[in-house]
C-alpha positions in Angstrom: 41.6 -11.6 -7.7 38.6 -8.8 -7.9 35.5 -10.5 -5.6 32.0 -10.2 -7.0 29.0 -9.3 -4.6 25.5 -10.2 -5.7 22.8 -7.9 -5.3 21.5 -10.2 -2.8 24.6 -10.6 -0.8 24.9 -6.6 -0.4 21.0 -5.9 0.0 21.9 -9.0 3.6 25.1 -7.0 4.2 22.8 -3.7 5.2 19.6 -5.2 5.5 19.3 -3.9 9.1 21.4 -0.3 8.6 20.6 3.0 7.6 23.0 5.7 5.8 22.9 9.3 6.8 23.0 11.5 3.5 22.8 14.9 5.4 25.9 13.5 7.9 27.1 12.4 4.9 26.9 15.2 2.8 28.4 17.3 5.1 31.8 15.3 5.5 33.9 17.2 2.9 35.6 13.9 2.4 33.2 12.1 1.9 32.1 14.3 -1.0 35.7 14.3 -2.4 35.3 10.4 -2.6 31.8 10.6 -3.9 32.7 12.9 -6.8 36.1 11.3 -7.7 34.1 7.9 -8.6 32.3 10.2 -11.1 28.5 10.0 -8.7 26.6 13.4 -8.2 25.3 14.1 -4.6 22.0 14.9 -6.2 22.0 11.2 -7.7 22.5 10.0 -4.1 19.7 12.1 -3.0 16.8 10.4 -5.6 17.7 7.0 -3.9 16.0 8.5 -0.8 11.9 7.2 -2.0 10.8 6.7 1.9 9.2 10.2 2.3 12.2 11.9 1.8 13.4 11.1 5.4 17.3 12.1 4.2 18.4 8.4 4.9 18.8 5.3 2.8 17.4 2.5 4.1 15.1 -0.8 3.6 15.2 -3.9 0.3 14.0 -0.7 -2.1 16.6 2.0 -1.7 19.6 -0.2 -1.1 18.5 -2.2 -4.5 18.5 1.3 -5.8 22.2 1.7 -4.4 23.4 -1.2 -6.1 22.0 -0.5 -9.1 23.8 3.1 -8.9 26.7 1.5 -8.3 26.7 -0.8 -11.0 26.0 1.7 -13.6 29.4 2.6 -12.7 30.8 -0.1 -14.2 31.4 -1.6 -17.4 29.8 -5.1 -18.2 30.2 -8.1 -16.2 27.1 -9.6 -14.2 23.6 -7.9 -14.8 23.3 -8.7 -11.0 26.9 -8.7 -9.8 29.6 -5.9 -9.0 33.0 -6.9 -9.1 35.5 -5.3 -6.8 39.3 -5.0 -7.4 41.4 -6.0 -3.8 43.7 -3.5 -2.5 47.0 -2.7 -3.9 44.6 -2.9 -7.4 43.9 0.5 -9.0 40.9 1.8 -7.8 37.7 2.4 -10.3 34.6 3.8 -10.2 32.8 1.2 -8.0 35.7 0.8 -5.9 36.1 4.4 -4.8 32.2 4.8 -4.9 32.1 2.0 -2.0 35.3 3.7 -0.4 33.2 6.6 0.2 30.1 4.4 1.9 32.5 2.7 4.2 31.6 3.1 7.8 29.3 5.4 6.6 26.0 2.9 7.4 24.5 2.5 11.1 22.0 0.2 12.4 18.8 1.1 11.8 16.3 2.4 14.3 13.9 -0.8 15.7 16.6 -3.0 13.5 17.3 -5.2 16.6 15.0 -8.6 17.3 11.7 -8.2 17.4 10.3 -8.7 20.8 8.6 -12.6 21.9 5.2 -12.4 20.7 2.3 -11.9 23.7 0.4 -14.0 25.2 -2.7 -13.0 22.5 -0.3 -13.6 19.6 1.0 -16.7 20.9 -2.3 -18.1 20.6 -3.3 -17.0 17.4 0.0 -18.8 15.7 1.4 -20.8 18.2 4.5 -22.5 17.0 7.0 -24.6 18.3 9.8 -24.0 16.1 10.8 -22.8 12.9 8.8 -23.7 9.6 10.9 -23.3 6.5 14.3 -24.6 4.1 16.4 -26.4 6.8 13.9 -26.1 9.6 12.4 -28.5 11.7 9.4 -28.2 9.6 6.9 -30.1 12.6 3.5 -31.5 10.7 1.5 -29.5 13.4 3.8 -26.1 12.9 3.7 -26.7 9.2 0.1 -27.1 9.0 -0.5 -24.2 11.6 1.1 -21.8 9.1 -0.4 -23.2 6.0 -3.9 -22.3 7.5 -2.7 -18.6 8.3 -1.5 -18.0 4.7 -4.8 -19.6 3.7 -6.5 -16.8 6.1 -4.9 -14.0 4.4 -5.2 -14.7 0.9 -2.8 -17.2 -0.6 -3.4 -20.5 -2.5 -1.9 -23.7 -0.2 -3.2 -26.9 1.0 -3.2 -27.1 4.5 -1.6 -30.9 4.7 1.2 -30.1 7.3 4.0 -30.7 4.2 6.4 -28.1 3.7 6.8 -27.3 0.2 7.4 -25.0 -2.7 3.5 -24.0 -2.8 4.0 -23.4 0.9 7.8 -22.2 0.6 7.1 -19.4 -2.0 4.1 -17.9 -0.3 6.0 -17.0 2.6 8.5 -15.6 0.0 6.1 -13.7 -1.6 4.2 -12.7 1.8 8.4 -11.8 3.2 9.1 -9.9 -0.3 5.7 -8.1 0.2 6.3 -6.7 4.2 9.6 -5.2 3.7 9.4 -4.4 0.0 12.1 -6.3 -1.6 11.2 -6.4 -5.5 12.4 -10.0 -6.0 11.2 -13.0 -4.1 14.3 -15.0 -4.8 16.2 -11.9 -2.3 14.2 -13.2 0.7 13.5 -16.3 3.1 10.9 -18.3 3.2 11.0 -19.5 6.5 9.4 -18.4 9.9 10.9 -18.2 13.1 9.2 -18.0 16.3 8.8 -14.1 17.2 10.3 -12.9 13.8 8.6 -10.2 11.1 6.6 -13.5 9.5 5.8 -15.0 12.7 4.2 -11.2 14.3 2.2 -10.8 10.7 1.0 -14.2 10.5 -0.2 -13.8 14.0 -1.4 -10.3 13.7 -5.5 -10.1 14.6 -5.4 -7.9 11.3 -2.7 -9.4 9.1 -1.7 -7.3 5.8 -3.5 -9.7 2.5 -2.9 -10.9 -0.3 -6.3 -10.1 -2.9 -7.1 -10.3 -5.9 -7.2 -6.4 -7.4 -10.6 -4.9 -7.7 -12.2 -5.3 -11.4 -13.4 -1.5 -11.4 -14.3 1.2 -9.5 -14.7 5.3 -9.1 -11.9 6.3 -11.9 -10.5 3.5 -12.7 -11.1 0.2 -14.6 -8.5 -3.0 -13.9 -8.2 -4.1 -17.9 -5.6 -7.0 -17.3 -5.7 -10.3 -19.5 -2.7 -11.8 -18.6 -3.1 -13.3 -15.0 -1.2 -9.9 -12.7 -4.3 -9.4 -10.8 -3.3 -10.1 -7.5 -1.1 -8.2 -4.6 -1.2 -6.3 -1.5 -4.1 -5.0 0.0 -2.1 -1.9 0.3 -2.1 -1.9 -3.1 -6.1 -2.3 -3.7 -6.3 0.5 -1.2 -3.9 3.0 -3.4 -5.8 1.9 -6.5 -8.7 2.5 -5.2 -8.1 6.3 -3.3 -6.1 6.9 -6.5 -8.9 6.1 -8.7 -11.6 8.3 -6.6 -9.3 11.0 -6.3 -8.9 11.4 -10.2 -12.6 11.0 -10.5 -13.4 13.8 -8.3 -10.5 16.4 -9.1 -10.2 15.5 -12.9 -13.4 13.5 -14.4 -16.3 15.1 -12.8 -14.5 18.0 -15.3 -13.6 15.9 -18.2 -16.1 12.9 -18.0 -14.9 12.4 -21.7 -10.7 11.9 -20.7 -9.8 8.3 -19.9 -10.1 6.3 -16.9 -6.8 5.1 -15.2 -6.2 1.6 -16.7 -4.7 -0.7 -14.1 -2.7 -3.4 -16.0 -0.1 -5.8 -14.3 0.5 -5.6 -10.3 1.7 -9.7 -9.7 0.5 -13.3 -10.5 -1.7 -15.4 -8.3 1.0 -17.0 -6.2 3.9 -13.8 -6.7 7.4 -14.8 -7.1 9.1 -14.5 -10.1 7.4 -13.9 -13.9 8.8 -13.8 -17.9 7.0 -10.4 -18.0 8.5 -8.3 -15.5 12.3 -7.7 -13.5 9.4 -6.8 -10.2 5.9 -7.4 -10.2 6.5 -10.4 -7.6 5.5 -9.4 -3.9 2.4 -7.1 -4.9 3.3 -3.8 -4.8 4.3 -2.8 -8.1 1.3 -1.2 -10.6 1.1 -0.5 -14.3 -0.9 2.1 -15.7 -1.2 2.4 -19.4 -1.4 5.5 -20.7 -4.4 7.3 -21.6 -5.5 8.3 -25.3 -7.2 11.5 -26.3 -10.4 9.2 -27.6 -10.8 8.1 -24.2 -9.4 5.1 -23.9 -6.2 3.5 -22.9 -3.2 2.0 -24.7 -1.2 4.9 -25.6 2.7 6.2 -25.6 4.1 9.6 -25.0 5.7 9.4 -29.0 2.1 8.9 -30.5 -0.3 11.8 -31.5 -3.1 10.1 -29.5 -1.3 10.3 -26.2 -3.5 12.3 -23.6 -0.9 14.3 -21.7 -3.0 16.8 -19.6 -5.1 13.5 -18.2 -1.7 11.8 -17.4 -0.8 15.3 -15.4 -4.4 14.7 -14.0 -3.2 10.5 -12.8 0.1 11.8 -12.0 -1.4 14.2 -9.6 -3.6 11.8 -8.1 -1.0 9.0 -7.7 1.9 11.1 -6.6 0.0 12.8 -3.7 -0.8 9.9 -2.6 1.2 8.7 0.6 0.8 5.1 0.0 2.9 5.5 -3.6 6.7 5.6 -3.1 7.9 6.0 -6.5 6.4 6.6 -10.0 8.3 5.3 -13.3 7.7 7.1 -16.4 9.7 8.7 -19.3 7.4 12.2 -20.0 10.2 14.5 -20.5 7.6 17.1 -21.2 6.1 16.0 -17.3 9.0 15.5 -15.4 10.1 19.3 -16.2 7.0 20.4 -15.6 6.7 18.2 -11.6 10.2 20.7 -11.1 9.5 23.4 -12.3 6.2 23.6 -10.3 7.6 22.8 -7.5 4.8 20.0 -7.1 5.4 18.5 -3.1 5.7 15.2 -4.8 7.8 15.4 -7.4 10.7 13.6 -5.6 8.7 10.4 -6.4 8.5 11.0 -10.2 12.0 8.8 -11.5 12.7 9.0 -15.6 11.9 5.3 -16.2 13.7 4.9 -19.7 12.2 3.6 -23.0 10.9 0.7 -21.4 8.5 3.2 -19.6 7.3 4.9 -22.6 3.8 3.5 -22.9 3.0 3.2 -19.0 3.4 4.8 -15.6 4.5 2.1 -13.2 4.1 2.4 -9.6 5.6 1.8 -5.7 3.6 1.1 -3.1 4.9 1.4 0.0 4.8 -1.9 2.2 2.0 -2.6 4.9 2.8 -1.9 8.2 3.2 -5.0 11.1 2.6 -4.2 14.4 4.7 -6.1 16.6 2.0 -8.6 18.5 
């Protein structure tokens, strides 16, 4: 009988491994393979959104391989591919994973992290895991409750495990190694794991509420996404004063960037959005040629040279992984220009018509 593999259960599989395009790309078989289940190498290549290091790795890319793959397929699960067993004929998916077999290694630093120092130890001192299925000790529990307090999230600190507790380490998890849904990721912490190091850290990445305003840009959401990342206030914010300086000190009549949605209070999942739950996703509404904002690239009021002007600004920007937007007239224009950061620029579909949406890359943990 074909087997189905969720999108969570092949984002595990590799979770700790890295593919090689250029090796990859270089195996004349592996090409043969790659073409015959109708994929283009160049389509393999825009799945590479870590500073175009010529490997796929990490929650983002690999989500991005799935969803490659399952474009290869015909209905079935949104969130599923189904694979035919041997001795089947082979399809598209199947000869598309035939050509990825053996073809992921371990990543580099994928092994354990090492036992937290003596400092660390201190700062979070746990006796065992806190978490589903863990032993969940009142002092532990309590322990981590205060550190998520610390850096920005909404719990009681009662030493109770529960889904208050239980979804901000999801969100906190989904947030440190970018994974765009909080139901992909644990919410437990081990003693000397990635939660256990950040939670421990002496500067531990946040969770804030987004800045109202500032130089270039104005946060105009009504709806309850103003919270993420402080990686994500810091974007927003160099973003903002770069399009101030390089674009409104010139045009002081064009329109400020309009921050929209980033992620609810607590994160997780929303009605609203397929991401938006670990704080590092950003909309942008368009800008109009009044000066506002609220616009689409179909209506006559659309301000395109400001949106080259954001685009610029964003883009450049090495805390941005990936932009989302559906400017045909832009997109060509990245290219042909040969713009250094047009790799991040992705045709977002009609969906993306009246906003730019926006990657940030994860925060960095420093082992402790």
């Amino acid at each position: 009988m074909p087997r189905r593999i969720s999108r969570t259960e092949f984002l595990e599989a590799r979770q700790a491994q890295r593919l090689d395009l250029a090796a990859a790309k270089a195996d004349p078989v592996f090409r043969q393979k790659v073409e015959a289940a109708g994929l283009s190498l160049d389509e393999l290549d825009k799945l590479d959104l870590y500073e175009r290091d010529g490997r796929l790795e990490g929650p983002r890319e690999l989500r991005a391989l799935f969803d490659l793959l399952k474009g290869l397929e015909r209905g079935g699960a949104a969130d599923t591919l189904t694979v035919k067993p041997l001795g089947w004929s082979f399809g598209p998916v199947e000869r598309a994973l035939d050509a990825l077999d053996g073809r992921f290694e371990a990543s580099a630093g994928s092994g354990p992290l090492p036992a937290l120092t003596e400092a660390g130890r201190a700062r979070l001192p746990l006796s065992a895991a806190v978490g589903r299925g863990a032993p969940n000790r009142s002092d532990d529990v309590r322990l981590v409750q205060s550190r998520l307090k610390d850096v920005g999230f909404e719990v009681g600190v009662d030493g109770q495990f529960g889904p208050r507790t239980e979804q901000a380490l999801k969100t906190y998890r989904a947030m440190l190694t970018g994974a765009d849904e909080t139901n992909e990721v644990s919410g437990r912490v081990d003693p000397d794991d990635l939660l256990h190091h950040a939670l421990a850290s002496s500067e531990p990445p946040r969770w804030e509420r987004m800045p109202k305003s500032g130089p270039g840009f104005v946060n105009e959401d009504t709806d309850g996404f103003g919270f993420g990342a402080a990686e994500t206030r810091a974007a927003i914010e160099e973003i903002g004063a770069a399009y101030e300086r390089d674009y409104l000190a010139s045009h002081p009549d064009a329109a400020r960037l309009s921050v929209n949605d980033v992620s609810e209070r607590h994160g997780g999942d929303t009605r609203d959005h397929q991401t938006h739950e670990n704080g590092l996703d950003v909309d942008l509404r368009l800008p109009r040629s009044d000066g506002g904002s609220g616009s689409d690239v179909r209506w006559a009021n659309y301000d395109r040279e400001a949106t080259w002007a954001m685009l610029q600004a964003i883009a450049s920007n090495p805390r941005v992984e990936r932009v989302l937007f559906s400017d045909a007239t832009l997109l060509a224009r990245a290219t042909d220009t040969k713009q250094p950061w047009a790799h991040k620029l992705f045709d977002g579909g009609p969906v993306h018509k009246n906003h730019l949406h926006l990657d940030i890359r994860p925060p960095a943990v420093t082992p402790q």
